[in-house]
C-alpha positions in Angstrom: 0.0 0.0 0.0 1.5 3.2 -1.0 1.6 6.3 1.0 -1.2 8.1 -0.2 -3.5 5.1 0.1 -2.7 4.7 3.5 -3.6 8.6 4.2 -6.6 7.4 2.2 -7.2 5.1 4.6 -6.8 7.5 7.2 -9.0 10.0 5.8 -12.2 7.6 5.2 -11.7 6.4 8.9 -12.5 9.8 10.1 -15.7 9.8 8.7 -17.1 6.8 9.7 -19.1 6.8 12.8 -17.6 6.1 16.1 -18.4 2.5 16.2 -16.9 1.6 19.7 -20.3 3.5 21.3 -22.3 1.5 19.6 -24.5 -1.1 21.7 -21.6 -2.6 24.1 -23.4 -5.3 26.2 -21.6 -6.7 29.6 -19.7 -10.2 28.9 -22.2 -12.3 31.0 -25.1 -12.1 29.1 -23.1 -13.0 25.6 -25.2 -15.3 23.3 -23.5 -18.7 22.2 -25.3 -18.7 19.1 -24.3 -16.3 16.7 -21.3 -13.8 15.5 -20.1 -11.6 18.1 -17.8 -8.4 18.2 -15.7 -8.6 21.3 -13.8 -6.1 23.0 -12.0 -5.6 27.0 -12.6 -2.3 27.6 -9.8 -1.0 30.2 -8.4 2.1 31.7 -11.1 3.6 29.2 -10.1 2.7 26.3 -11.7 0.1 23.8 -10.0 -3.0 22.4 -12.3 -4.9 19.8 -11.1 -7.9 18.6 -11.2 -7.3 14.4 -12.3 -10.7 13.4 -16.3 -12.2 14.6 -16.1 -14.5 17.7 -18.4 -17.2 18.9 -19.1 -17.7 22.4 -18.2 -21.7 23.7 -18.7 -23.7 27.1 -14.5 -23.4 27.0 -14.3 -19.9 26.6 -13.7 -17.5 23.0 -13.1 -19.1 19.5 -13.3 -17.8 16.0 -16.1 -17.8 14.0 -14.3 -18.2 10.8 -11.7 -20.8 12.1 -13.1 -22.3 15.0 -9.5 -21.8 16.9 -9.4 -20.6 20.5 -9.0 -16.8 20.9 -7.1 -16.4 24.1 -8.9 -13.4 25.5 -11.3 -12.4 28.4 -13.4 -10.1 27.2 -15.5 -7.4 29.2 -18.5 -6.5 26.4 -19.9 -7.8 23.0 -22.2 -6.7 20.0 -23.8 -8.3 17.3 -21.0 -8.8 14.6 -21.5 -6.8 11.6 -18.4 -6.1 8.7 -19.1 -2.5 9.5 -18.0 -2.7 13.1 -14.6 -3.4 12.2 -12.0 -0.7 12.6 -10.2 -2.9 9.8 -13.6 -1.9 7.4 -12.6 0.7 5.1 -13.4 0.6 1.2 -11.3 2.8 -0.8 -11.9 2.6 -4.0 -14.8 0.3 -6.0 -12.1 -1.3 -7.6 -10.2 -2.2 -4.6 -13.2 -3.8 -3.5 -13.4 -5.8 -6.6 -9.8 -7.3 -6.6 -7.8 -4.7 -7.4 -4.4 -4.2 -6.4 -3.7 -2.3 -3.2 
C-alpha cells in the first residue's frame, strides 16, 4: 500500500461513525449462538477484537476458524463487517480485486 492510500485510509476512517459507542453489552449475558464483536474495555479505552467471535462452554473461538482466541473479554455486539475498525473501502475497484 503506497503512501497516499494509506492517508486514504486515514481520511475515510475519520468519517465513519464512532463505532466503539455503539451497543456494548456486559460479557455475562453474551449469546452462544451467533457472531459476536468482542472487546475488554480497560483504563477507558476500547480494544475490539477485528475478526467475529463465537461464544463456547470453553471460553472465546473464532467464528471463521473455530480456533481458541485467548482473550477475556468485558463487552460484546452483534457482529456486523461495518463494526470493524479494519472496514474501510477505498476505491470500488479495490473492493473488486484490485491491487492495493
Amino acid at each position: 500500500m503506497t503512501k497516499l492510500e494509506l492517508m486514504k485510509v486515514k481520511d475515510a476512517a475519520k468519517e465513519l461513525p464512532d463505532h466503539f459507542a455503539m451497543d456494548w453489552q456486559t460479557i455475562a449475558s453474551a449469546p452462544f449462538d451467533r457472531d459476536l464483536e468482542v472487546a475488554v474495555f480497560d483504563a477507558g479505552e476500547t480494544h475490539a477484537v477485528v475478526f467475529p467471535c463465537h461464544r463456547v462452554l470453553r471460553g472465546w473461538v473464532s467464528a471463521e476458524t473455530a480456533a481458541p482466541v485467548a482473550i477475556h473479554p468485558t463487552h460484546w455486539r452483534e457482529w456486523q463487517a461495518s463494526n470493524s475498525a479494519l472496514f474501510v473501502v477505498l476505491d470500488p475497484g479495490i473492493a473488486q480485486g484490485g491491487d492495493l
